[in-house]
N, C-alpha and C positions, 0 to 999 in steps of 0.2 A: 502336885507340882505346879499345876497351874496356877498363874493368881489371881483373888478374887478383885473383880473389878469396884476398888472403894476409895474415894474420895474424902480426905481428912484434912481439917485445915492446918495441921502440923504435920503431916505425911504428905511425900511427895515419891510416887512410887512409877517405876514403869516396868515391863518385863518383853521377852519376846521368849519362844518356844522355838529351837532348831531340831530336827530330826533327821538322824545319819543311820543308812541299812546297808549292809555290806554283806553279800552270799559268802558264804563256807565251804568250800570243798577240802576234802582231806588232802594234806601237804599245799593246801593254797590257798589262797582267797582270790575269787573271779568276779570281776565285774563288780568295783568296791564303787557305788554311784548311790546318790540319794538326792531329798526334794526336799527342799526348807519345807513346814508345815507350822505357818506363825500359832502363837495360841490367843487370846483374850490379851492384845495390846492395846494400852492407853497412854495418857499421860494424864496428869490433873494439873490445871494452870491455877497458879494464887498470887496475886500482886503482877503479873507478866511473866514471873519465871516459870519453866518447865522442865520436867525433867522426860528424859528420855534415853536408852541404851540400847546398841549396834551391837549385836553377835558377829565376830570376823572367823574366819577361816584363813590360816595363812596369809593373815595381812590383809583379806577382800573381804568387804564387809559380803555378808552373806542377805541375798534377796529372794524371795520368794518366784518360788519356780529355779532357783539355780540350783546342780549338783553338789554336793556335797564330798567330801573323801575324794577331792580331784589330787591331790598331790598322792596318793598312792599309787603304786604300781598295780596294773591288769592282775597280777596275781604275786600273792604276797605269801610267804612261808610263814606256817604257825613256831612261835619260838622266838620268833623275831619281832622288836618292836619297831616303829616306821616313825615318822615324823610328822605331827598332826596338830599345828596348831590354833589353839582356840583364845581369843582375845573377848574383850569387852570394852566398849568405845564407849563415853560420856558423848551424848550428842545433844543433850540440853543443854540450859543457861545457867545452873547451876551445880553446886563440887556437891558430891553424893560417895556414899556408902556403897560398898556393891556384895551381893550376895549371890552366888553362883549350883546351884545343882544340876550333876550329871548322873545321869540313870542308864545303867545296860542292862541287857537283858536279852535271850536268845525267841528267835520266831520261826514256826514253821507252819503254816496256815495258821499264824494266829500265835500269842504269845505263849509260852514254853517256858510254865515257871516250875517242872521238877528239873530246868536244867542251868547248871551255877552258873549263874554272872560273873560270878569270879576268876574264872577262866577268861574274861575279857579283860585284858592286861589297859591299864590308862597309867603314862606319869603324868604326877602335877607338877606345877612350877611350883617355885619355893618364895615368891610373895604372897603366897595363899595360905591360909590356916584352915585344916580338917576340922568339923563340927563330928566327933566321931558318935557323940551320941544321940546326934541325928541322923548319921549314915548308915547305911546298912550293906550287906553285898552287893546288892544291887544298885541303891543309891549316897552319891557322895556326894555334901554339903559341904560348902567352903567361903569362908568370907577373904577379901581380899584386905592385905593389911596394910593398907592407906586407904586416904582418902582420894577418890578420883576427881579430878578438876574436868570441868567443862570443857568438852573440847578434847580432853586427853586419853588415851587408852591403857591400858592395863597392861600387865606384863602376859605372859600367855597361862591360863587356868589349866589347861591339857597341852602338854607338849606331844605326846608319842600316844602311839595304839598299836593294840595286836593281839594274840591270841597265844595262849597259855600252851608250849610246848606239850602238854602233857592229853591234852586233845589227840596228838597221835599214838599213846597208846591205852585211850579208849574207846576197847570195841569187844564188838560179840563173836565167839566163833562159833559155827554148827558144822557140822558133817553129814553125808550124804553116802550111803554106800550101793553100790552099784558094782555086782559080781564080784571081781577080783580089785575092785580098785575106790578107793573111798577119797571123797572130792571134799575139800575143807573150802570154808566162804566166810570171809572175816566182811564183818561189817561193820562201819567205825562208827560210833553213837552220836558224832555230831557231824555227820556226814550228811550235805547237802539242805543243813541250814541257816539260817541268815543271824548277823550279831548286830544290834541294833544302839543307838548312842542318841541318847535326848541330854539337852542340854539348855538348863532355862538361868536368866538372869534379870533381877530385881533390885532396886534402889533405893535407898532412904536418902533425905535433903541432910548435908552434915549440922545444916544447924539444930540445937538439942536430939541431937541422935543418939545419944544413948538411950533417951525415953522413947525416941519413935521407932530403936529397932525394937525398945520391949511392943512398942504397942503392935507396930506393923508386922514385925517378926518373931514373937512371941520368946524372946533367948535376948539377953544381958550380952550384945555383941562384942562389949569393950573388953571381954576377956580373949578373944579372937583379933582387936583391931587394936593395938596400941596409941595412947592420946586421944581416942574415940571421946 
């Protein structure tokens, strides 16, 4: 997900890496808080222009060291989606392409990959196009379908989050008997751990961009971005 830090004199690329964790309890989500964590951000300048792109949260641009998942409520019911939105600001000098991937995935000391992503509910907005056979359960690739102008921001790439109703009914049960009376203890499987939301975005310069998403993006974007 991260991007490699390369400089082309037809590519003009920038990205920034945001990271959202939110605790799990069953029938709730407590203490939905997180920590920007940038990744390998650049720009490459050629002639004076530059490009450059702002991950927003609800309209604020998101900065390093700021919480994350603030417009949530202390404790959120699984089954229910919330409203969670993620933008993308041009804050160079010039109109760019934008490419967006979101990745979830569950942690509990440490990433938890026998347990489905899928269960982490995201809507998208509907100026994005799915790359579906770059996505996976985990991750979702999406280009947005204009060109963004300097200066301008996006419609929202994630609108909503939340967690897959069907969380509450899975769990384990055991029993315990003891003389006349036998004690049951359900324990839910994803009781008391954390759902995690990375969210990276990348740019191509619109001029010859259809070559420079094959070169920089390895994928023919114009079938994703219409007049590309």
């Amino acid at each position: 997900m991260k991007a490699k830090n390369r400089k082309r004199s037809q590519i003009i690329t920038g990205a920034l890496l945001v990271l959202a964790v939110a605790a799990l309890m069953f029938g709730g989500i407590g203490g939905a808080r997180a920590v920007l964590t940038p990744s390998e951000s650049y720009t490459a300048d050629i002639a004076t222009q530059n490009a450059a792109l702002q991950i927003n949260e609800n309209k604020t641009p998101v900065a390093e060291g700021s919480e994350l998942l603030s417009g949530l409520p202390d404790n959120i019911n699984v089954g229910q989606l919330y409203e969670e939105t993620i933008t993308v600001t041009n804050t160079g000098t010039i109109d760019q392409y934008v490419r967006v991937s979101v990745q979830k995935y569950w942690t509990e000391d440490g990433k938890r990959t026998d347990l489905d992503p899928a269960l982490i509910k995201l809507e998208t907005g509907g100026d994005w196009a799915i790359d579906e056979e770059a996505s996976t359960p985990e991750r979702t690739v999406l280009y947005y379908t204009d060109v963004l102008p300097a200066g301008e921001t996006t419609t929202p790439v994630v609108t909503k989050i939340g967690v897959d109703g069907k969380v509450a009914t899975m769990a384990t049960q055991t029993s315990e008997v003891s003389g006349d009376y036998t004690t049951f203890t359900t324990t839910y499987d994803y009781n008391d751990l954390s759902f995690n939301l990375e969210v990276s975005a990348d740019g191509i310069q619109d001029h010859n961009a259809k070559d420079a998403a094959i070169s920089a993006w390895g994928v023919d974007a114009s079938q994703f971005i219409p007049g590309m």
